[in-house]
C-alpha positions in Angstrom: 0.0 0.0 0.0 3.1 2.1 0.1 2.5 5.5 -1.6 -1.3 5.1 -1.5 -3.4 8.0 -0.4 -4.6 7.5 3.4 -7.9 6.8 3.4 -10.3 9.1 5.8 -13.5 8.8 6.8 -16.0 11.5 8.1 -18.2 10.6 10.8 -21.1 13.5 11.3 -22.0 15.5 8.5 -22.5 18.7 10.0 -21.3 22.5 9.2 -18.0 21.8 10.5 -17.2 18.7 8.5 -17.2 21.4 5.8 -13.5 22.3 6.1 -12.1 18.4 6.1 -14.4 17.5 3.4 -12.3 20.4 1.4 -9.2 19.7 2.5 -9.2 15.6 1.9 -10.5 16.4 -1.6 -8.3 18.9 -2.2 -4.7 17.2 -1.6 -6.2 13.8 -3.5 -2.7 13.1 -4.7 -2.2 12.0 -0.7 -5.9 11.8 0.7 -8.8 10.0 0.3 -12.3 10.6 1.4 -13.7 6.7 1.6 -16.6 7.2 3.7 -19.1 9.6 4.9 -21.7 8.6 8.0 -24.4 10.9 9.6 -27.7 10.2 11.4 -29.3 12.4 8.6 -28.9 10.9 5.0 -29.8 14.3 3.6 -26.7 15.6 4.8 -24.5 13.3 3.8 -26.6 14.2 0.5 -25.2 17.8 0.7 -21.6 17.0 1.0 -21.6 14.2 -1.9 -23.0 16.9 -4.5 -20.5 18.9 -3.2 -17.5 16.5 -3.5 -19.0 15.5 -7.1 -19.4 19.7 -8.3 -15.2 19.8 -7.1 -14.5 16.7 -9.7 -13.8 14.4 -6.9 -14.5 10.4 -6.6 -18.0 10.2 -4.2 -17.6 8.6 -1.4 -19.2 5.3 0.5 -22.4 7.0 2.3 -23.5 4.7 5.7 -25.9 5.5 8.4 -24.1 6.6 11.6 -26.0 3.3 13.0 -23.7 1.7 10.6 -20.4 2.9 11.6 -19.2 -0.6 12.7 -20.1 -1.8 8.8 -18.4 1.3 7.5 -15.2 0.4 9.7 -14.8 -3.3 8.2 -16.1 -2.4 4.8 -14.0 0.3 3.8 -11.0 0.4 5.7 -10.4 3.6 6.5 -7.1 4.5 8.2 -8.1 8.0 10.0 -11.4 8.4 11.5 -12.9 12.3 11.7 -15.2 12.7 14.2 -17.3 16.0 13.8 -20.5 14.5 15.1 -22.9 16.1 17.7 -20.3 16.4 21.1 -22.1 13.7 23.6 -21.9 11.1 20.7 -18.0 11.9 20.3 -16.9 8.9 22.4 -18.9 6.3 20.5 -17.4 6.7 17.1 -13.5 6.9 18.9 -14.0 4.1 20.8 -15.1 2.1 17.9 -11.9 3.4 15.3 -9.7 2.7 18.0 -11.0 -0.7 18.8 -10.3 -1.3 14.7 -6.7 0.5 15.3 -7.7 3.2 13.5 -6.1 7.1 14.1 -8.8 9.4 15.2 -8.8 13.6 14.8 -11.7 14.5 16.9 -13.4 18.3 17.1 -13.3 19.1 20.5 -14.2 18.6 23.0 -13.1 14.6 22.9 -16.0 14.1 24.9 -18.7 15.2 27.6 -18.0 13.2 30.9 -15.3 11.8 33.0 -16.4 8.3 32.6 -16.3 8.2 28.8 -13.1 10.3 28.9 -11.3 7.5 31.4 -12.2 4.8 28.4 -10.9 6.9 25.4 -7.6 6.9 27.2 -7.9 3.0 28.0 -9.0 2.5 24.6 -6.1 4.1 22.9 -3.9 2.7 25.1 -4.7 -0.9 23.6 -5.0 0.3 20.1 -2.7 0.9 17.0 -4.3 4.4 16.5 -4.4 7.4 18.6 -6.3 10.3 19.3 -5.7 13.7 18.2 -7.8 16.6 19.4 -8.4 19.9 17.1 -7.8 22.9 19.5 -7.2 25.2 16.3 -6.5 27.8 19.0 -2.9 26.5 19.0 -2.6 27.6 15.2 -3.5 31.0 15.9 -0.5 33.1 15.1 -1.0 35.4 18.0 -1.3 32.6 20.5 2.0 30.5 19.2 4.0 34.3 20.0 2.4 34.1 23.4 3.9 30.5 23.8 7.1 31.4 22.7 7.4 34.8 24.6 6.7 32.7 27.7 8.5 30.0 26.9 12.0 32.6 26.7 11.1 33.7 30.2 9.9 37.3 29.5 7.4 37.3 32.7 9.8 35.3 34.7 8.0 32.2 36.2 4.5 32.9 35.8 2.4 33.4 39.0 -1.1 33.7 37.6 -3.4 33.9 34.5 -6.7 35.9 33.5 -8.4 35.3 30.8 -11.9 37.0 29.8 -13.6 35.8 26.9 -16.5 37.4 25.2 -19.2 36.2 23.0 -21.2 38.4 21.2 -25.0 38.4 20.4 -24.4 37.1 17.1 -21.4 34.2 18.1 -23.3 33.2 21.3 -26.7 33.5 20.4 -25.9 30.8 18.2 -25.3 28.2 20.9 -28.7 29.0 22.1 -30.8 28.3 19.4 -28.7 24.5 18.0 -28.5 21.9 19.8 -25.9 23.1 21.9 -28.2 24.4 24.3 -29.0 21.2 26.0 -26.5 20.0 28.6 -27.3 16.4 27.9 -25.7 17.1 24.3 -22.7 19.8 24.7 -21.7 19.7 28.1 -22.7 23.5 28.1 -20.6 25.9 27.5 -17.8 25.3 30.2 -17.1 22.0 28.0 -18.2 23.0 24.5 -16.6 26.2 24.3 -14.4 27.0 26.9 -12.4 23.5 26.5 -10.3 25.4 23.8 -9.4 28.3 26.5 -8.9 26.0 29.0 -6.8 24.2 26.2 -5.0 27.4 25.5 -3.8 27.9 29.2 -2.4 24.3 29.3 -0.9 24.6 26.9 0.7 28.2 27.6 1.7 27.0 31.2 2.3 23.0 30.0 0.4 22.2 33.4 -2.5 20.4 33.9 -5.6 21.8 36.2 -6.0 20.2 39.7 -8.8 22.1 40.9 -11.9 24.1 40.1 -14.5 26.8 42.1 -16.5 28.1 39.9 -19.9 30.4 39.3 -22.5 29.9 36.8 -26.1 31.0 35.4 -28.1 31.2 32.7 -28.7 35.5 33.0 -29.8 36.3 29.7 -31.0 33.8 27.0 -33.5 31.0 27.5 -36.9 32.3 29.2 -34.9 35.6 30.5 -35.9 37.3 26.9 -39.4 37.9 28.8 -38.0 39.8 31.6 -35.8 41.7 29.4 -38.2 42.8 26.4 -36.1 40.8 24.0 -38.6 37.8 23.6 -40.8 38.4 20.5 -42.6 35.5 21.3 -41.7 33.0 18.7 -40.2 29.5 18.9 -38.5 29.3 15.7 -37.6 31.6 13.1 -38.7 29.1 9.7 -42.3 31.0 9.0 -42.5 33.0 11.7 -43.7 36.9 11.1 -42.1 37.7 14.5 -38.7 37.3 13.5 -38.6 38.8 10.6 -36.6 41.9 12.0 -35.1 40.3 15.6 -31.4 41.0 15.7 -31.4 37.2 17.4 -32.6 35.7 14.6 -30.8 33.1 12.2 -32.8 33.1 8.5 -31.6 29.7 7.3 -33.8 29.7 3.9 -31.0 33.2 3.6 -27.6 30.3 3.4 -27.3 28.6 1.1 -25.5 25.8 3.1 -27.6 26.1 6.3 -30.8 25.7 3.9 -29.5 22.6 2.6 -27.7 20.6 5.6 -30.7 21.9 8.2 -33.7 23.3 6.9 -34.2 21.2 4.0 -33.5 18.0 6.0 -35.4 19.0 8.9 -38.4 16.0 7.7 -35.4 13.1 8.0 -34.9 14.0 11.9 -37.0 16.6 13.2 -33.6 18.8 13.9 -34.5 22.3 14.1 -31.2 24.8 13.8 -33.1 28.0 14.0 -35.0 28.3 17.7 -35.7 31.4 19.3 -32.8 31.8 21.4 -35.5 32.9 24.0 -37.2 30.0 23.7 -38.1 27.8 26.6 -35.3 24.1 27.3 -32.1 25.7 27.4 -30.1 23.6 29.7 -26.9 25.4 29.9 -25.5 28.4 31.3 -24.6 31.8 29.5 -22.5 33.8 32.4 -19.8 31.2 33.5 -16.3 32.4 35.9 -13.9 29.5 37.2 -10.7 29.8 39.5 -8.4 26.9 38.5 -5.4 25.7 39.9 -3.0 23.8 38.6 -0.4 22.0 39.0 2.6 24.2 38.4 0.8 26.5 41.1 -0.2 28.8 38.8 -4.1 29.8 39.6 -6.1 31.0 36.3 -9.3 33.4 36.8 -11.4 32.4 33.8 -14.8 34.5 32.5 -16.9 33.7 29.5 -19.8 35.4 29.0 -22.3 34.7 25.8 -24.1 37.8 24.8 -21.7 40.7 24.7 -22.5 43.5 22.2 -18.7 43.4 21.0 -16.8 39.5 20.8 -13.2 39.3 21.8 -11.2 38.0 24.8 -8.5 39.9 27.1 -5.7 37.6 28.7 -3.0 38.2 30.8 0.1 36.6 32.8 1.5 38.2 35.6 5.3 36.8 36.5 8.1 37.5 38.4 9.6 39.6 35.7 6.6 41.6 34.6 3.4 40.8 33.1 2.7 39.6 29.6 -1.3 41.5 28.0 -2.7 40.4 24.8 -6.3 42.2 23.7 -8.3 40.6 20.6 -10.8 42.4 19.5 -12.7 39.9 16.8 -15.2 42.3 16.1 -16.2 45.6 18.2 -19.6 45.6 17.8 -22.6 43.3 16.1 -24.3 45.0 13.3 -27.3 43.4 12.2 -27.7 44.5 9.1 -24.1 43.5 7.9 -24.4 39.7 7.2 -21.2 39.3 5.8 -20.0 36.4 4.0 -21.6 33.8 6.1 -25.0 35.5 4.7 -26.9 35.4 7.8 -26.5 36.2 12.1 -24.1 33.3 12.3 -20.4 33.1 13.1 -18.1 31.0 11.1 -14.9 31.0 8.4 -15.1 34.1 7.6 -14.3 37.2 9.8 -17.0 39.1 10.9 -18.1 42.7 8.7 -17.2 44.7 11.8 -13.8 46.1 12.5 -11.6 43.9 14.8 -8.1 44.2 15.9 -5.2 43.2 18.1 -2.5 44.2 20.6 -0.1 42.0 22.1 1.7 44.4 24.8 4.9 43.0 27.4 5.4 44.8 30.6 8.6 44.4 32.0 9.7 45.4 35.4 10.8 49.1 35.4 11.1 49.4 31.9 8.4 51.0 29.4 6.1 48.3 27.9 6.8 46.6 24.4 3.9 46.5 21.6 5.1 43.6 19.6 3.7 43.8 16.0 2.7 40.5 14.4 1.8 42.3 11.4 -2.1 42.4 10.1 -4.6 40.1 11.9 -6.0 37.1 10.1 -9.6 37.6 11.6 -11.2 34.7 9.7 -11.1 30.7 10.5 -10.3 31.1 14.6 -7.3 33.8 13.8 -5.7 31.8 10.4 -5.7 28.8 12.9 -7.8 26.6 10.8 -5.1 26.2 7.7 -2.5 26.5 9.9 -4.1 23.3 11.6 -4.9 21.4 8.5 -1.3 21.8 7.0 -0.2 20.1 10.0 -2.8 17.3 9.8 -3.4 16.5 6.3 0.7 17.9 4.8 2.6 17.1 7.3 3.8 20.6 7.6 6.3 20.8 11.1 5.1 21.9 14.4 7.9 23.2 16.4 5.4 25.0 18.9 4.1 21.3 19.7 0.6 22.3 19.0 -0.8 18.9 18.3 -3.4 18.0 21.1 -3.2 14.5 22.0 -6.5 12.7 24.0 -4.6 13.9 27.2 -4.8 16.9 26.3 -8.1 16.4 25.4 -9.0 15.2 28.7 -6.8 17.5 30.5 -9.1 20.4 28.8 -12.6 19.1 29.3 -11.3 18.2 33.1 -11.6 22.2 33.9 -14.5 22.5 32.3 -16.3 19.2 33.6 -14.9 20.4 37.4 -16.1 23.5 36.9 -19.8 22.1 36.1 -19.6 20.2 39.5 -18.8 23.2 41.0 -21.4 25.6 40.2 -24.4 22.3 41.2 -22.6 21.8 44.1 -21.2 25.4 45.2 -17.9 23.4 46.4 -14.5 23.2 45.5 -13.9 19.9 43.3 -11.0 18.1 42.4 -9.8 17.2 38.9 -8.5 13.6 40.4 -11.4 12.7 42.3 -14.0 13.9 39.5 -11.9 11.7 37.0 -11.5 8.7 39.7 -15.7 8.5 39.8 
């Protein structure tokens, strides 16, 4: 088989198998796209056109159901896993068990107990798991690694981190099925595993211990109390939304219409809910202390419906302190839709302005700007090619930005501890939440 493209298969048909699709079919000289699997077939649908329009081989479609009969019939060598995040474990458990390789969206899973198997799993298999933090790629956040890395805080005493969703980004997680728990592991798992990832990562520590805070304060069944309610549960045919700032116009996207709306009769999946709308499960104001176990202690915020999206971070050491501001985009302006054609974030950077700066502050000396040159704002900071080179070209990684499944679990550990803490208003520990 020597000089034989690898074979891949995609497991989960969703938005963000989008971007692997692409990139399998677009190095074919060394890739291979085998097999597609979803719970919806009219998904799978979407992508096959889509990989037949490009002049590309179609490949084997199987119900996710199937997965086992995709496994033995077509052989792939790398599993994707971009499937709905509770369901995550099922499909790596099952390509490790055939000694498959794995690249899984984050987060690798939802809970501790299936988290404890991937690593048992692997452990027995040929293959192994690699986790897609694409925050890693991001230019800005390599120059952070490095700066710290050379020692220009000194040994770093303490991290905080503030990240901010805006009403466009994090009304979207309100109205999918991210909103239930039982499916995403809210957003202390979901979302916040990549900046728990991030701090890792930055510190190459792992997090021991989590207090944290938590409520849902402004989506869900709060749009009453605030006025922002207009009293619809979807958007599709409703009169109500036709002007609400919070609402997503699928039948406006071209892809949206065609891998949600349209297939809406094959599962009953509705993408477009009233992000008011009563079930949400999962909080939208989170803050965690974390310690970890370099003895660093991070204060982590994340809030999901700020009018401008970014995230502040900062390290204070015993040589100075280390700032870096993004500014993604400084305000959400409903009428400019952008590229992505409708209230939704994705690849492309938002229509707003956005910007950076990435400031050291040494000891007695006046602080350093340090230029990176112009911001890629689209595809989580240029992270997402970045990424792909690595996975799909080979391309080298000397910032050692490839997540393995402990980092994966070392990520969704924070987040998961943090969960116990806000329903239990205690303290927990990483070790004894991973031990149950």
């Amino acid at each position: 088989m020597s000089g034989q493209p690898h074979r891949y298969a995609i497991v989960g048909t969703g938005s963000r198998a989008s971007m692997y699709v692409r990139a399998i079919i677009e190095r074919s000289d060394t890739t291979s796209l085998v097999a597609l699997a979803d719970t919806n077939p009219k998904r799978i649908a979407h992508h096959v056109k889509a990989i037949e329009d490009a002049g590309a081989a179609a490949p084997a479609v199987y119900a996710a159901a199937d997965f086992d009969r995709l496994l033995a019939e077509t052989e792939p060598q790398t599993v994707i896993v971009t499937s709905v995040d509770a369901t995550h474990h099922e499909y790596i458990l099952a390509a490790l068990a055939a000694d498959c390789h794995v690249i899984s969206e984050k987060p690798l899973t939802t809970t501790a107990e299936h988290a404890a198997a991937i690593l048992e799993a692997e452990a027995k298999s040929q293959g192994t798991v690699t986790v897609t933090f694409n925050y890693r790629y991001n230019p800005l956040h390599e120059k952070v690694a490095e700066l710290l890395r050379e020692g220009a805080v000194g040994e770093i005493t303490s991290v905080g981190f503030d990240w901010l969703l805006d009403t466009r980004h994090g009304a979207d997680y309100f109205r999918r099925w991210h909103r239930e728990a039982e499916h995403s592991g809210g957003l202390l798992v979901h979302k916040s595993g990549h900046h728990f990832d991030l701090v890792n990562w930055w510190l190459d520590a792992a997090p021991v211990r989590a207090f944290a805070k938590g409520r849902l304060a402004f989506y869900g069944e709060n749009g009453k109390r605030t006025g922002h309610d207009r009293g619809y549960d979807r958007v599709h045919g409703s009169s109500l939304a036709s002007d609400d700032p919070f609402a997503l116009h699928m039948a406006e996207n071209t892809q949206l219409k065609a891998l949600y709306l349209d297939a809406e009769d094959e599962d009953g999946y509705i993408r477009d809910r009233c992000v008011f709308a009563p079930g949400v499960t999962i909080y939208d104001d989170m803050m965690a202390l974390v310690d970890y176990d370099s003895g660093v202690t991070l204060s982590y915020r994340l809030t999901a419906y700020s009018p401008w999206e970014g995230y502040r971070v900062h390290f204070n050491g015993t040589q100075g302190r280390l700032e870096l501001l993004v500014v993604e985009n400084d305000h959400v302006n409903p009428a400019l839709k952008g590229p992505n054609g409708a209230s939704v974030h994705g690849t492309h950077a938002a229509p707003e302005e956005g910007w950076y700066e990435l400031t050291l502050h040494p000891f007695w000396t006046k602080p350093t700007k340090i230029d990176l040159g112009e911001y890629n704002r689209a595809g989580h900071g240029g992270g997402d090619v970045r990424m792909l080179g690595v996975l799909f070209d080979g391309d080298t990684d000397p910032h050692d930005r490839s997540a393995n499944a402990q980092d994966g679990v070392n990520a969704l550990a924070a987040g998961l501890a943090s969960n116990e803490s806000i329903a239990t208003g205690q303290p927990v520990s990483v070790a004894d939440l991973l031990k149950k």
